[in-house]
C-alpha positions in Angstrom: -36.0 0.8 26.5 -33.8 2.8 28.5 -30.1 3.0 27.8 -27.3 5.0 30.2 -23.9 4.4 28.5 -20.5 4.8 30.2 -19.0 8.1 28.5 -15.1 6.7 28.3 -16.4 3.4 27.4 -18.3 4.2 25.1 -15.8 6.3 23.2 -13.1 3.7 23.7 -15.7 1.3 21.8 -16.3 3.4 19.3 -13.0 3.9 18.1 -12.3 -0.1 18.5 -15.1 -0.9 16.6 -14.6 1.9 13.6 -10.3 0.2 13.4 -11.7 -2.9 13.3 -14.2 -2.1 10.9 -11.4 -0.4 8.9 -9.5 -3.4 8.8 -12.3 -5.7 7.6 -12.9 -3.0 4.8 -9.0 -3.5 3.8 -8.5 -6.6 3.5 -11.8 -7.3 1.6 -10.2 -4.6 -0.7 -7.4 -6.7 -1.3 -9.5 -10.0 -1.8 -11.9 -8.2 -4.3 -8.7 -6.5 -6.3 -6.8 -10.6 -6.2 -9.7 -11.8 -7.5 -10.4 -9.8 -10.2 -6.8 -9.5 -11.3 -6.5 -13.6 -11.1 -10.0 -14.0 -13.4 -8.7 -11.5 -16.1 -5.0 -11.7 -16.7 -3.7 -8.3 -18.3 -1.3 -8.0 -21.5 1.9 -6.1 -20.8 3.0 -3.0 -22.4 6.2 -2.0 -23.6 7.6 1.8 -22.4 10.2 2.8 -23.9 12.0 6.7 -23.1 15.1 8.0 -21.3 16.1 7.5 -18.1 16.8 10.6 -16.8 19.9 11.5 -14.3 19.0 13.4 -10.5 15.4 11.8 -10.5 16.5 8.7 -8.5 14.0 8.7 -5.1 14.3 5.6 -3.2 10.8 3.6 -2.0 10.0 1.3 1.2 7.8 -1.6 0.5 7.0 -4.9 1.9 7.4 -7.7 -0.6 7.8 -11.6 -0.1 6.9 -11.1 3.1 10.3 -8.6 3.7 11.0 -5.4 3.9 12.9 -3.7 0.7 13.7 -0.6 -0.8 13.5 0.1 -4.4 15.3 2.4 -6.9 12.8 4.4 -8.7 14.2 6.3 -11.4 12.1 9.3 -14.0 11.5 8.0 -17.3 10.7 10.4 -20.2 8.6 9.3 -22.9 7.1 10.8 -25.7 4.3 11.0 -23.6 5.8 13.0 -20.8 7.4 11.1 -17.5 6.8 8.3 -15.2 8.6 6.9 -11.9 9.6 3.4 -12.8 11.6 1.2 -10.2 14.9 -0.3 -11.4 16.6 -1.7 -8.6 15.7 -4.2 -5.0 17.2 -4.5 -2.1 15.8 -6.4 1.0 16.5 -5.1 4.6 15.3 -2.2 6.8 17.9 -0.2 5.9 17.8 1.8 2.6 21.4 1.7 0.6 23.3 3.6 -1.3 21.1 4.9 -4.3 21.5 3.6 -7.9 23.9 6.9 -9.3 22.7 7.8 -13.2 25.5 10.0 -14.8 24.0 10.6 -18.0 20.5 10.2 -19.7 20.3 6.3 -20.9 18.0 4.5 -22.9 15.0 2.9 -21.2 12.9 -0.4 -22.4 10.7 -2.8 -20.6 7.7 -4.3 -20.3 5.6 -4.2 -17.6 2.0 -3.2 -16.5 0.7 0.1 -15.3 -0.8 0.8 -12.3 -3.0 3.1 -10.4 -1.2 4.9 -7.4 -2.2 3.7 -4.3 -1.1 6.2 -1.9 0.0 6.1 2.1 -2.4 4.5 4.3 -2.4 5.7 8.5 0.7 3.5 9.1 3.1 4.8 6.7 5.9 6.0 7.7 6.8 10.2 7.2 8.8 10.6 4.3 12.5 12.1 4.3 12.5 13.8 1.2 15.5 15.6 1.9 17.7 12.5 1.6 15.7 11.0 -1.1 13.5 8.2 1.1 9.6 7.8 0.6 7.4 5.6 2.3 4.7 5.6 0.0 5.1 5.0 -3.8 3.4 8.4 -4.7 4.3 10.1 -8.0 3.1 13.4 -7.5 5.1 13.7 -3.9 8.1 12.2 -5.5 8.0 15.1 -8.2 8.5 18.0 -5.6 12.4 18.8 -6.5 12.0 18.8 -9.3 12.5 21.5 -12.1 9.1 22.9 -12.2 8.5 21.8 -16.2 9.6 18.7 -15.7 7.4 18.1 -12.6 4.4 19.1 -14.3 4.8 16.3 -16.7 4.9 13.8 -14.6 2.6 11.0 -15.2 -0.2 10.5 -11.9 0.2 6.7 -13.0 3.5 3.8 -12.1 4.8 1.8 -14.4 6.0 -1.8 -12.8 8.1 -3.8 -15.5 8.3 -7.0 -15.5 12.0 -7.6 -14.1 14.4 -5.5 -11.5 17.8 -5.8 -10.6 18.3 -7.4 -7.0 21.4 -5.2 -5.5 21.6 -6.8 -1.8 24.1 -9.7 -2.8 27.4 -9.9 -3.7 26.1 -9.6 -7.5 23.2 -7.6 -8.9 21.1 -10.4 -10.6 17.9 -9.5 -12.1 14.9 -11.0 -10.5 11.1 -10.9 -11.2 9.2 -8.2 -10.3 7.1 -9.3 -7.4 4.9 -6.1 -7.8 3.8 -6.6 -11.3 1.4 -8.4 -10.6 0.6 -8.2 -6.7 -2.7 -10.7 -6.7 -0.4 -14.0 -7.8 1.8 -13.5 -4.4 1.0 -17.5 -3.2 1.4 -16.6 0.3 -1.6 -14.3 0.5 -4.1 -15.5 -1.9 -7.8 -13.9 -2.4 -9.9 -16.4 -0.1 -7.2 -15.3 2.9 -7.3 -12.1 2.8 -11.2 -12.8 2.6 -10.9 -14.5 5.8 -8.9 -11.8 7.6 -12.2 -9.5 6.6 -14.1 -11.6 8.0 -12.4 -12.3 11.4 -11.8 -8.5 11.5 -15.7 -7.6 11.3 -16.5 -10.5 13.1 -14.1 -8.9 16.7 -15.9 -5.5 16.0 -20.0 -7.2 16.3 -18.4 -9.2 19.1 -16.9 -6.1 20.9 -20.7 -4.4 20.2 -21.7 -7.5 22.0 -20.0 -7.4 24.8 -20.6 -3.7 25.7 -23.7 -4.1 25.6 -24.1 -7.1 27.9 -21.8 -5.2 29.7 -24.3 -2.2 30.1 -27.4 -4.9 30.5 -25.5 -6.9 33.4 -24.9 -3.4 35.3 -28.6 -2.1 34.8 -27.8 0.4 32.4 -29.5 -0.8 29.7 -32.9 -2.1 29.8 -35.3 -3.6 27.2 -38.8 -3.6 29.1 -39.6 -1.3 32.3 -39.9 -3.3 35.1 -41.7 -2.9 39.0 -45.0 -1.1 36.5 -48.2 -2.1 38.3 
């Protein structure tokens, strides 16, 4: 077999087929984690501590198929300290911040969760004014007071209810994030799908360059015009 690949091609290829292959790998991520979450149904925990005044930092996320921001506000336990969202509000815009004055009691249950992290699309933080793009504890924690930093927790808590502030009353509201693999609109077998479809475009696209290569003589399986 001989084989003379077009250099740009070839690279542009490469880094088509590793994206898409990236892609398939998230969203069969996301079907394995919905499926495992729907077949064993956790029991929520109660946390109860102190909600603590100048640890407000305000998150992005994509919920309900929307953008919001959410109020996320340092609780201290007896345990140390965990980031906790209190508040919703839809729209690209973040608003005004939830203001604590003084240390308040704190109960709820909820469910914890492991910290997921920014993924290549997330957008830089601003952590001058407070805005975060990813829902990261141990970023959040830098301004802190360096004791208090050290003890917070590497896990989020998600309770079970927030306060929705983007009307003309705050209403509480289910927490759409406790419990990310019942969201009806993107259930296990379609995010299953997606993996496929996105595997399936990067063996097509191997397919095609190398037809590509094959119609233009570059790429041969037999040698021909031997006597």
């Amino acid at each position: 077999m001989t084989f003379r690949p077009y250099p740009l091609l070839s690279l542009l290829t490469a880094v088509s087929v590793v994206i898409l292959v990236m892609f398939g790998n998230w969203q069969w991520g996301k079907y394995d984690a919905k499926r495992a979450g729907l077949e064993a149904p956790p029991e929520l925990v109660t946390l109860e501590g102190t909600l603590l005044p100048g640890t407000v930092r305000q998150v992005y996320a994509l919920t309900d198929g929307k953008a919001a921001w959410r109020d996320v506000a340092l609780v201290e336990t007896a345990d140390g300290a965990v980031f906790v969202p209190q508040t919703i509000h839809y729209g690209m815009d973040a608003p005004a911040a939830l203001v604590l004055e003084a240390p308040q009691f704190y109960a709820s249950r909820g469910l914890w969760h492991e910290v997921k992290g920014r993924n290549a699309f997330s957008t830089a933080d601003k952590p001058e004014a407070g805005l975060f793009y990813a829902f990261d504890p141990a970023v959040m924690a830098a301004g802190l007071p360096e004791d208090l930093a050290g003890r917070v927790a590497a896990r989020i808590f998600e309770p079970e209810m927030l306060l929705r502030t983007d009307g003309p009353m705050a209403v509480p509201v289910d927490n759409l994030f406790l419990r990310p693999e019942l969201d009806a609109r993107m259930t296990p077998e379609r995010h299953f799908g997606y993996a496929i479809t996105w595997w399936g475009l990067a063996i097509a696209l191997i397919g095609v360059y190398l037809a590509l290569h094959q119609q233009r003589g570059r790429l041969r399986f037999s040698k021909t015009g031997d006597q």
